[in-house]
C-alpha positions in Angstrom: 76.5 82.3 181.0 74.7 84.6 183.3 77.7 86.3 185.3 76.2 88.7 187.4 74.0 87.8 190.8 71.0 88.6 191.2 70.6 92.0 192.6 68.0 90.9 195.3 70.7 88.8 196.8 72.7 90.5 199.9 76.5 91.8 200.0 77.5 88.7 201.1 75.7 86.1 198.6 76.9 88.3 195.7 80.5 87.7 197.1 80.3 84.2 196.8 78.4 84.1 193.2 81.2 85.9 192.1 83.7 83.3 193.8 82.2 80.6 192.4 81.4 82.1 189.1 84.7 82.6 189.1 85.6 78.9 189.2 83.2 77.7 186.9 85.1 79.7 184.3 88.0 78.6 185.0 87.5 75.5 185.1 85.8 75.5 181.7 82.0 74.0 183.2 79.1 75.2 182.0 76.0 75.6 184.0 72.9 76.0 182.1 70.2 78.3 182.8 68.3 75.9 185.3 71.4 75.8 187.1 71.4 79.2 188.6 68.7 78.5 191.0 70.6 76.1 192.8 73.7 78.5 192.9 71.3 80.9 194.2 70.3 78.9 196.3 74.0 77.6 197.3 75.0 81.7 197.8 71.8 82.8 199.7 72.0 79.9 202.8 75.9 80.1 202.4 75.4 84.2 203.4 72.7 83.3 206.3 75.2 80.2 207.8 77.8 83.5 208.2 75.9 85.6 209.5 74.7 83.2 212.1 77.9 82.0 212.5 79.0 85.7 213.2 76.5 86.3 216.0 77.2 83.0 217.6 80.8 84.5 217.9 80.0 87.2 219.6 76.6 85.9 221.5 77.5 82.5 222.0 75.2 79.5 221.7 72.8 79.7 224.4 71.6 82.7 226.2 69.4 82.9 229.4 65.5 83.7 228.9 63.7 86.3 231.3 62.8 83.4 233.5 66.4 82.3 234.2 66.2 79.6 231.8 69.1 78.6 229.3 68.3 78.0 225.7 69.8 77.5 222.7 70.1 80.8 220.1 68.0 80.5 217.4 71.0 81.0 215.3 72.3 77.6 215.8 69.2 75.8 214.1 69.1 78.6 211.2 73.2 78.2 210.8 72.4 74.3 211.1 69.9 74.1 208.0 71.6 77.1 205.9 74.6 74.8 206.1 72.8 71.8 205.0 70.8 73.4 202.3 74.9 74.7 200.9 76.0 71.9 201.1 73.3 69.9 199.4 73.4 72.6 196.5 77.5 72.6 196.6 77.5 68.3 195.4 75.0 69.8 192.8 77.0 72.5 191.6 79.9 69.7 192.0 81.8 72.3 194.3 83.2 69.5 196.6 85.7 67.0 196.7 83.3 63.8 196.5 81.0 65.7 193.5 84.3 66.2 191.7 85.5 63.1 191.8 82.1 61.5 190.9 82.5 63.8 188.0 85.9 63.0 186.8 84.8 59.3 186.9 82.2 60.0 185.1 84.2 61.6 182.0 86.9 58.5 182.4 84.0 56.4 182.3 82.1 58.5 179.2 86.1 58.5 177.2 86.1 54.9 177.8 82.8 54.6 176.2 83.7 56.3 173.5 86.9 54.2 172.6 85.5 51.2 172.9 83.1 52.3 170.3 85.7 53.4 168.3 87.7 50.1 168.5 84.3 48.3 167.8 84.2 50.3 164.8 87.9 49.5 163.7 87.1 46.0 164.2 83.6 45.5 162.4 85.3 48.1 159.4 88.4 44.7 158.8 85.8 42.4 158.4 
């Protein structure tokens, strides 16, 4: 498994490669090498969603234009897509609660599978 981010990615992405690297180990998955575009993808927008989210802290979510006008910052749309694109990557990587229970049903459902075929077996086998 490819452990190390890519080294165009910024500080911040890198960070959270390593994070969920990290968790992917440990919880014995394995992601196969078209995988890593869509944690790329997950750690790049989760990065620009920060950083907007930073500047909205100190900036606030509107500001007034030369002409006395109040608009939105541009941040809010850019944090507003980077989060969706995340989070759309994160149920793919199966980094949230509903993707990992989908998951785990799917394994219950696979073992069942697999002893009914067994029992099927036993049972064709005695006769």
């Amino acid at each position: 498994m490819k452990k190390t981010a890519p080294t165009w990615m910024n500080d911040q992405a890198k960070k959270e490669w390593r994070r969920v690297i990290k968790l992917i180990i440990e919880e014995e998955k394995e992601l196969e090498e078209k995988d890593f575009k869509t944690l790329e993808t997950y750690c790049v927008n989760y990065a620009k969603w920060l950083k907007c989210e930073e500047i909205l802290d100190h900036q606030g979510l509107t500001f007034e234009t030369p002409n006395g006008y109040v608009q939105q910052r541009p941040e809010v749309s850019i944090g507003n897509k980077a989060q969706e694109r995340l989070l759309a990557a994160a149920k793919e990587l199966g980094l949230t609660p509903a993707a990992r229970a989908r998951m785990n049903r799917n394994k219950i459902y696979e073992k069942e599978e697999e002893f009914d075929d067994e029992l099927e077996d036993m049972i064709s086998d005695g006769t």
